[in-house]
C-alpha positions, 0 to 999 in steps of 0.5 A: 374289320375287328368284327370280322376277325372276332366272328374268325376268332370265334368260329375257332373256338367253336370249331376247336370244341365240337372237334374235342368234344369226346377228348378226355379232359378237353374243357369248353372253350370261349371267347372273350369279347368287349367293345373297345373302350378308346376306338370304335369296334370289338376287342378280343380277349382271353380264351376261357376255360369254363370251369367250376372249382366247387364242382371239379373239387367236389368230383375228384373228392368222391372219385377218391371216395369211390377209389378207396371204396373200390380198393376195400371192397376187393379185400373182403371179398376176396377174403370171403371167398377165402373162407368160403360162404355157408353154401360153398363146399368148400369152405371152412365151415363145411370141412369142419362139417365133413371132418365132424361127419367123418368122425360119427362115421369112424366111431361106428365101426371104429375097426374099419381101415378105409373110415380111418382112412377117410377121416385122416382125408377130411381132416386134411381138407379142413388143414388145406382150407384153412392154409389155403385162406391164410396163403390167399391172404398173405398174397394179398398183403404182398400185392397191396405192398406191390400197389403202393410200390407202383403208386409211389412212383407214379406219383413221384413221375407225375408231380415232375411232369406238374413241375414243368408244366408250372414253368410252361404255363409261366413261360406262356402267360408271360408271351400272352400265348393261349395257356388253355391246352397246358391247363387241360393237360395239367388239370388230367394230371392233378386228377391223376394224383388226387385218386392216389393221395387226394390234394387242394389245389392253390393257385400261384403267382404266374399261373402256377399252381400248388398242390397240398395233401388233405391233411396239409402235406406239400406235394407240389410248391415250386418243387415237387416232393418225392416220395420214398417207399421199398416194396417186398417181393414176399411177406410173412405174417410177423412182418409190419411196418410198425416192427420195421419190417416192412416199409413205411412211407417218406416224403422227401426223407421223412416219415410219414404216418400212412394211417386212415387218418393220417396227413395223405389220407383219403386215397388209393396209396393210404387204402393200400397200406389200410389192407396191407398193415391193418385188414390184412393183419387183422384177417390174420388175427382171426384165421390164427386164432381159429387155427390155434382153437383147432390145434388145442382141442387135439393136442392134449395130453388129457384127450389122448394118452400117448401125447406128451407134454412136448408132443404135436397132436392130430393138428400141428404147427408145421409138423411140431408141437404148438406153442401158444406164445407162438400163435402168429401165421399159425393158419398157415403153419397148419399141417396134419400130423405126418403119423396119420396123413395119407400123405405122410406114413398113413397109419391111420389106426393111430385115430382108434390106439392113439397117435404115439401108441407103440402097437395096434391096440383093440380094432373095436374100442372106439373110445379115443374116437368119441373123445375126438368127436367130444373135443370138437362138441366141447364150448371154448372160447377164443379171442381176436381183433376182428372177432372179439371174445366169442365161444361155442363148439367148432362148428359154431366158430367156423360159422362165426369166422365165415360170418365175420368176412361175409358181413365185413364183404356186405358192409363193403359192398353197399359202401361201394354202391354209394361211392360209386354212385356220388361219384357218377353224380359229380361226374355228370355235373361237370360234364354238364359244363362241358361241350354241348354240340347242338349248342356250339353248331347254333353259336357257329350259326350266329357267327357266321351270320355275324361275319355275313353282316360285316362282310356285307358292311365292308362291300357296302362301304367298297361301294360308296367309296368307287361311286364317289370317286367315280363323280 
């Protein structure tokens, strides 16, 4: 009879398995089967969960990997395709391009109203590429802040839920009820919270389990932690976590650090506030100082004549003059000088005569034309986080910034192929323990031999027992 209900059992199982095969986070089932140590027969244990801790670890650590990965990877090439790349019209190297180009057309027939006009257009389409990348990264930084936002709760919801499944998995094991269902549903949640803060996994007392960031932050220890985060609804480039202006990241009250290396490093959340507070920030850097290069070759008073000391040049900071101790979100401030935007009072003779001139001086002096052109061709310097110190004429720096987010998007890139490759590797080494259906379909086989050869015991001994008591 024990054998009968162990082969029952294990046709269960086997059954239960081949029905879960493709569920998302059903683990191989078997059954536990020892001889009886005290009386004839077999004793059925446990029902096991085939799990290997060193390969399910090693597979949420490089999906973790793969998920920051993922997250950089969306930044620079976003960010590159802001700037634009060496073959895209539209990019801030070839404005630059159209812009000096319009410039040599100007100074040959300096008199001519539709070249003055075309040049006030391409300097326009330089300032709206430039703004257009600081807008698109200033999008980017408020939807890395709403991220972290939608992240924080989903952790907070999830180490609730961990909680409670502690407590029924206690409640379970102390029945002797089967805990492998509760065990499942909370391994999916633990890989759940592992892509956004990766965590080790200690075992408790009761079945329970706690959970630990890597950099040793109790997330789950009995009672789940909470974390606290205020997302904005806009941002300005001034605006950092480190001037108070932007939220950082607490724990149950307290602060803490949310940097690469940080306590909660190595997921999602932390990648999140990397681009929010130090990618972004840094592209910001970058754009600023371009913009500023750009403003300061206009604006002096040297170039042209009827600039002021106080006076906005052809390039300005929102219409005014540019101070330099003023120079962060200045990509995105660029406007075009309303005297001579097409869209302003469009009086473009002002290229030729100078832009504060009081009349229309000589249609055929190009002078202050080729002083413009000379501007652009002038070597300066210019410094910032994600460029360094580089020089060179205008061209050569927007070639340097588009070459600075297309070489950042490469690099990215390739780390992103590798993560996803490890990841995919790991993956299938724990699907490996996972059902095998032409295996379970032979072990069904043997146990249903195994129940023949019981059942056949039992109408063998039904047949003993009837002749003997015929005699």
């Amino acid at each position: 009879m024990s054998g009968l209900n162990a082969a029952s059992r294990s046709s269960q199982i086997v059954s239960e398995n081949l029905a879960n095969a493709l569920t998302p986070g059903y683990t191989r089932r078997t059954l536990d089967l020892n001889a009886n140590a005290y009386s004839p027969g077999v004793r059925i244990g446990a029902v096991q969960r085939m799990v290997d801790p060193g390969v399910v670890s090693a597979r949420r650590d490089s999906e973790a990997e793969y998920a920051v990965a993922e997250v950089n990877a969306t930044f620079y090439a976003r960010m590159s395709s802001l700037v634009g790349s060496v073959d895209d019209e539209s990019s801030i190297a070839s404005q630059m391009a159209n812009f000096d180009g319009s410039l040599v057309e100007t100074l040959s027939r300096p008199d001519s109203t539709p070249r003055l006009n075309d040049l006030a257009v391409k300097a326009d389409l330089l300032v709206r590429s430039i703004t257009d990348a600081a807008d698109g990264l200033r999008d980017m930084r408020v939807q890395a802040d709403t991220s972290i936002g939608i992240q924080v709760d989903k952790v907070n919801s999830t180490l609730k839920e961990l909680e409670k499944l502690n407590a029924r998995v206690v409640v379970a094991k102390a029945a002797g009820a089967d805990t492998t269902t509760l065990l499942d549903q909370r391994s999916m949640l633990v890989d759940e919270i592992n892509a956004i803060i990766p965590v080790n996994v200690i075992n408790r007392d009761g079945g329970r389990i706690a959970l630990y960031s890597s950099g040793g932050t109790a997330l789950l220890e009995g009672k789940a932690s909470e974390l606290s985060f205020s997302p904005k609804s806009d941002m300005l480039p001034h605006m950092t976590q480190d001037n108070g202006l932007l939220s950082g990241l607490e724990v149950n009250g307290k602060p803490i650090s949310t940097s690469a290396n940080g306590p909660i490093r190595g997921g999602t959340l932390v990648a999140q506030f990397q681009v929010r507070d130090v990618l972004a920030v840094k592209a910001q850097d970058d754009l600023d100082a371009y913009a500023r290069d750009l403003i300061e070759r206009f604006q002096d008073p040297a170039l042209d004549s009827t600039i002021g000391a106080t006076d906005a040049g052809i390039f300005t900071d929102g219409g005014n003059f540019f101070d330099s101790a003023d120079t962060v979100g200045i990509s995105g401030r660029l406007e075009l000088n309303d005297l001579v935007a097409m869209d302003g009072q469009a009086e473009t003779w002002r290229f030729r005569d100078g832009l504060y001139a009081a009349t229309q001086g000589d249609p055929g002096d190009g002078s202050l034309i080729n002083g413009y052109a000379e501007a652009l061709k002038e070597n300066r310097s210019l410094s910032s986080t994600g460029l360094g110190s580089v020089s060179g004429d205008a061209s050569t720096l927007s070639s340097v910034l588009l070459s600075r987010f297309a070489r950042d998007d490469n690099s990215a890139s390739n780390t992103l192929t590798f993560a996803a490759a490890s990841y995919t590797e790991m993956a299938q080494t724990e699907a490996s323990f996972g059902v095998d259906t032409d295996a379970e379909l032979q072990n069904l086989m043997l146990y249903e031999k195994a129940y023949g050869a019981n059942a056949k015991v039992l109408s063998v001994v039904d047949g003993l027992l009837e002749t003997i008591l015929g005699i």
